[in-house]
N, C-alpha and C positions, 0 to 999 in steps of 0.2 A: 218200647224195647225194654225188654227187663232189666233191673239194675245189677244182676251180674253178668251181662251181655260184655261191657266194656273189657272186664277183669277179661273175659274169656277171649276176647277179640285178640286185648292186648298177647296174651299165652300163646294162644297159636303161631301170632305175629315171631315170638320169641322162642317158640319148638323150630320153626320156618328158618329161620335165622340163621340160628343155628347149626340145625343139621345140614343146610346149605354152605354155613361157610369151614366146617368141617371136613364135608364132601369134595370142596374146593381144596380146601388143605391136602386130600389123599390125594387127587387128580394129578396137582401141582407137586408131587413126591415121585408119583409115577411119570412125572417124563410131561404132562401136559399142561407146560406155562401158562397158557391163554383157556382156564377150563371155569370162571369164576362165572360165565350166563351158563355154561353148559352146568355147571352144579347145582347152577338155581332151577332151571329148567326139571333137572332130575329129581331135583329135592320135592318140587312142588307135583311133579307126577306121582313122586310116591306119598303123597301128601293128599292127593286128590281126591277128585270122584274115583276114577277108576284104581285107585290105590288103598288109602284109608276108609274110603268109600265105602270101599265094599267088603275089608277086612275087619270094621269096627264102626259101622253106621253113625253109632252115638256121640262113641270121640270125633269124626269127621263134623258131624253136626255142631256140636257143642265150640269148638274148636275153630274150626274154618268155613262150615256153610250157616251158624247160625240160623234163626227163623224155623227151629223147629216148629213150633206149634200152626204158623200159617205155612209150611210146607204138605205139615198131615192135613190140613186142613182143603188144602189145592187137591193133593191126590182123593181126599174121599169125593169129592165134587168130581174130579175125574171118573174117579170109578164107580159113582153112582150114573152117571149116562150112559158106561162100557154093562152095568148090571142092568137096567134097565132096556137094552137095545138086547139083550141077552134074551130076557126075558119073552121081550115081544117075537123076536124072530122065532123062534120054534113053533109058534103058536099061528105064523103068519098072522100076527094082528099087527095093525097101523098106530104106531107111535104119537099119542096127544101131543099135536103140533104145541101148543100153549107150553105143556108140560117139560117139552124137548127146548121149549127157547127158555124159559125157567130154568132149567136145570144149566144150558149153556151161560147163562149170564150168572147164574153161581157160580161158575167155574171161571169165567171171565174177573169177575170181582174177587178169588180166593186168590187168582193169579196175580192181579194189581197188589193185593194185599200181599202175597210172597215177596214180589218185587221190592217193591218199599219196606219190606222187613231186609232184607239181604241189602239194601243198601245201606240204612239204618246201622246196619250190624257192621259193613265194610267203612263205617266212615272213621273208625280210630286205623283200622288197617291202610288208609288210602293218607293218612297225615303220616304214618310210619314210614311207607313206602316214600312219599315229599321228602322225608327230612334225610334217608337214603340217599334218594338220588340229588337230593342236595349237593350232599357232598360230592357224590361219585360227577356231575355236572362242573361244580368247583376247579376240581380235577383237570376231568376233558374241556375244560370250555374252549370253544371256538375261537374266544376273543383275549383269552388268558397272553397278557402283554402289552395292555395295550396297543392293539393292531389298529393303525390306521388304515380301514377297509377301502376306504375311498380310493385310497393312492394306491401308484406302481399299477394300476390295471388290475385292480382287485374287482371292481365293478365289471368287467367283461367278461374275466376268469371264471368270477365266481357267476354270474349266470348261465355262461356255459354249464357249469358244475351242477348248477341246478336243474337247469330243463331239462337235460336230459332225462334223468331220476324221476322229477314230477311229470315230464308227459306221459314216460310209462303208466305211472302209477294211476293221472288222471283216466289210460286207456284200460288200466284195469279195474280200475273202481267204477266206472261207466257198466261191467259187466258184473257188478254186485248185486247181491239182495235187493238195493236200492239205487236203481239206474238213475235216476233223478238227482243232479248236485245236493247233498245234504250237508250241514254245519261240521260234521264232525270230519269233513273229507280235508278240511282245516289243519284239523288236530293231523291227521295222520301223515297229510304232506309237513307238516312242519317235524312232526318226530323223522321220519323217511329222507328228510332234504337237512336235517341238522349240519353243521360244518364240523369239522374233521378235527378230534381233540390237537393238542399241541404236539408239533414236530418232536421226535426223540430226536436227539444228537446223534445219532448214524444219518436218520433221515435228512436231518439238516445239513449236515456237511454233504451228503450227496449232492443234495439241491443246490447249495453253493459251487459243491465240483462241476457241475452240468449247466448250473443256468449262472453261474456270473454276478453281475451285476443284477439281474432282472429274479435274483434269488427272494426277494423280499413280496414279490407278487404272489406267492404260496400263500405266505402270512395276512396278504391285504384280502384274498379270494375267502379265506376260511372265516375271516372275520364277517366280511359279505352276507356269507350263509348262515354264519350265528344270526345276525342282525335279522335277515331275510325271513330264517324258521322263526325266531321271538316274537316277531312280527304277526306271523300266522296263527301262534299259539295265544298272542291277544284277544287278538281279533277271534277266535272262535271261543274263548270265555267273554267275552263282551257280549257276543251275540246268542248268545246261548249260557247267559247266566246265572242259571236254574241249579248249575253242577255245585260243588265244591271246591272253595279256593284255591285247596291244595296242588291244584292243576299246574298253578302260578308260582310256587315254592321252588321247582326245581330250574323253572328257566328265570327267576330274580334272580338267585346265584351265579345265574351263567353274564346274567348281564354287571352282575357285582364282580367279578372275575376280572372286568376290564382291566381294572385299575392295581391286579395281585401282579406281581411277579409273575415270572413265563415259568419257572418252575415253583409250584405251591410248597407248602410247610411239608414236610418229609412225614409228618403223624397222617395228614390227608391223604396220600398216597398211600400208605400203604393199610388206609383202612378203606379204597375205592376198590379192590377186589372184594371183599367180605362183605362189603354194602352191595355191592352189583351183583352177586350172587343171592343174598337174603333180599332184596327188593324181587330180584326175578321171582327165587322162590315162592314169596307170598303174595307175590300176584298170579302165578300160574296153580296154584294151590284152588285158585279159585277156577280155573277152565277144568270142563270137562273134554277131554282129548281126541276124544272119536267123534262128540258131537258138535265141537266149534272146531275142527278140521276143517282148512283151507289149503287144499296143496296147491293148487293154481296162485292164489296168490301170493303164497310164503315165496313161490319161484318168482312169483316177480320184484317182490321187496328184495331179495338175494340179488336179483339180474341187475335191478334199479339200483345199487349200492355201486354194482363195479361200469355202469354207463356212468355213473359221479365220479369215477378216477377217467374215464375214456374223455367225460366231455370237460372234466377243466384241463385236462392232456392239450386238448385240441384248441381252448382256446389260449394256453399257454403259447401251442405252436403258431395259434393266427396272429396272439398280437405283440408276442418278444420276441417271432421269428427264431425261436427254438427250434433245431430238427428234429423231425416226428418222434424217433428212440429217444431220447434225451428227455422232453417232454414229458413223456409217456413214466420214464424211472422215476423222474423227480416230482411225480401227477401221483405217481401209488397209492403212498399216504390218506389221499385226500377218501379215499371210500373207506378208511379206518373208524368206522363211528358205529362198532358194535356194543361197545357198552353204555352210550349215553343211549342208544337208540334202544337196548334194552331195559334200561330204570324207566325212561318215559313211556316202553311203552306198556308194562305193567304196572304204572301209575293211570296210566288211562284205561286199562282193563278195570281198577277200581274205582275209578270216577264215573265209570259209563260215560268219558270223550267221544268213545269209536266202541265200534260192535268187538263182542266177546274174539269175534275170531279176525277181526283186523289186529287186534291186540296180540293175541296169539302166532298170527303170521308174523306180527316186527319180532315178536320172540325168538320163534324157532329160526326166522332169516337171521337174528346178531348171531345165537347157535354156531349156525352153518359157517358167518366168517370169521369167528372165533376158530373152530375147528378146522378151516382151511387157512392157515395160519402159514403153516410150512409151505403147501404151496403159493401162494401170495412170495414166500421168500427165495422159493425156488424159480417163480417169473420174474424175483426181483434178478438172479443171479444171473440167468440168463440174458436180461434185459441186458447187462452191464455186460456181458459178454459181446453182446451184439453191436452195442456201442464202442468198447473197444476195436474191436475188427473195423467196425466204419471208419473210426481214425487212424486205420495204420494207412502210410504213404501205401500206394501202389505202384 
């Protein structure tokens, strides 16, 4: 790697940053509270292949994709079998089999060699993005309070909470690229199954209004699922630990969290928008848009977020004997995990955890319930309406 590779890594990392959490700023002026993934997201489109990409090659290169020299290198090996098939066809002569698998196994080895330059290149950007979502983790942690998971039926809650989300995702990942269980289906159930940052104080007194005494079992279930995804996200650097540490940076904090206070230092809050923004950013900086598109499964990461508020609903109602509404308002919360769910999962686009467009899909789904924000408040409003009317005498 060249020795001004790092300097440059770093720059881009800090252009990314940046203009993401500035972008964030103007969102957040116009009216759109919850816009710190959707900035990142944007920043890093226009950042991208199909943005910087294509408006200034060199900067995009130099900057964000790195591995110039074995990218030219890939494409002439490309383009020497696209010239060479050229050639022979008009002439209808028959391609020297030797020469065709020569020429393919250069093209094979300039690609290995791409690869490992672009990772090379993403490893200061992939400790950037860790020490990010560090914080932004810190923050949301699942277990910020020490939550005792075990207790109040946090164990039954919170596997409700979970299955649901993972069987989907299991039934969609079964229809990937790679039908066959792979190491990295790990990583992505544990970013997709994460537990539900800390209750705000509207939240909380709701839960208290609705469930009583049995209010503490939100806090036991969430802790569960911290436990449950850190767990997952071990275990597939353990078995697969070929990657980069950095994988491990942002769930140590979460598990460091236990022991903080339920509300963190007032400086970390309000630098977890700006880091969840610039982590999105420079790790979507790195996707190309059209060609790691996954709309199938961004819909199900989206679907599998709100079967996490339906199935800990439901085991709320099987084992506090909660009625179904009640449940259901004081259950809301718990699929609120769009911004841890996007640091990790642009920490795993740079690590190569999970494929380019698994990464991409947890993105644009935190996006989607970022931006349906209001709605989520407008089923909250309704919810309580309906609740109310169920308690009036008849």
């Amino acid at each position: 790697m060249p020795p001004h590779a790092s300097i440059d890594c770093l720059a881009g990392c800090a252009i990314a940053a940046l203009t993401a959490t500035l972008l964030g700023v103007l969102l957040r002026s116009c009216g759109l509270r919850r816009s710190w993934v959707i900035a990142g997201l944007l920043t890093g489109a226009l950042l991208g292949v199909q943005g910087l990409g294509r408006l200034d090659d060199r900067a995009f290169a130099r900057f964000f994709m790195g591995a110039g020299e074995t990218r030219n290198a890939l494409f002439q090996a490309a383009r020497a079998i696209e010239v060479t098939s050229m050639v022979a066809g008009p002439q209808g002569a028959i391609m020297d089999e030797e020469q065709l698998a020569g020429l393919e196994a250069e093209r094979a080895a300039a690609a290995t060699r791409f690869a490992n330059s672009r990772r090379a290149f993403d490893e200061d950007a992939a400790w950037v993005v860790a020490m990010l979502a560090a914080i932004v983790m810190t923050v949301a942690s699942p277990m910020a309070g020490r939550i005792p998971w075990w207790k109040d039926g946090g164990g039954p809650v919170g596997t409700w909470c979970l299955a649901a989300p993972a069987a989907l995702l299991l039934v969609a990942l079964s229809f990937s690229r790679d039908p066959e269980p792979q190491v990295w289906w790990l990583s992505g159930l544990a970013i997709a199954c994460l537990g539900a940052p800390a209750l705000q104080a509207r939240d909380r007194w709701t839960a208290v209004r609705l469930l009583g005494a049995r209010a503490s079992v939100l806090d036991a279930a969430r802790g569960m699922n911290g436990v449950c995804a850190i767990t997952l996200a071990c275990v597939a650097w353990v078995v697969d630990e070929s990657h980069t540490s950095a994988w491990l940076l942002p769930w140590a904090t979460a598990l460091a969290a236990w022991g903080l206070a339920t509300a963190p230092a007032g400086l970390l809050v309000r630098l977890a928008g700006p880091a969840t923004a610039a982590a999105v950013a420079i790790g979507a900086s790195r996707v190309d848009p059209i060609a790691d598109w996954e709309a199938w499964f961004a819909l199900a990461v989206f679907v599998a977020e709100d079967l996490k508020w339906i199935g800990a609903a439901f085991g709320v109602w099987l084992w506090g004997r909660v009625p179904w509404f009640a449940s259901l308002r004081a259950c809301m919360p718990m699929a609120d995990t769009a911004t841890p769910q996007a640091v990790l999962g642009a920490l795993a686009i740079l690590t190569g955890f999970v494929p380019v467009w698994l990464g991409f899909a947890l993105l644009v789904s935190a996006a989607a319930v970022e931006a349906m924000a209001p709605l989520r408040r407008g089923t909250a409003l309704r919810l309580d309406q309906a609740i109310q009317e169920s308690q009036r005498p008849t």
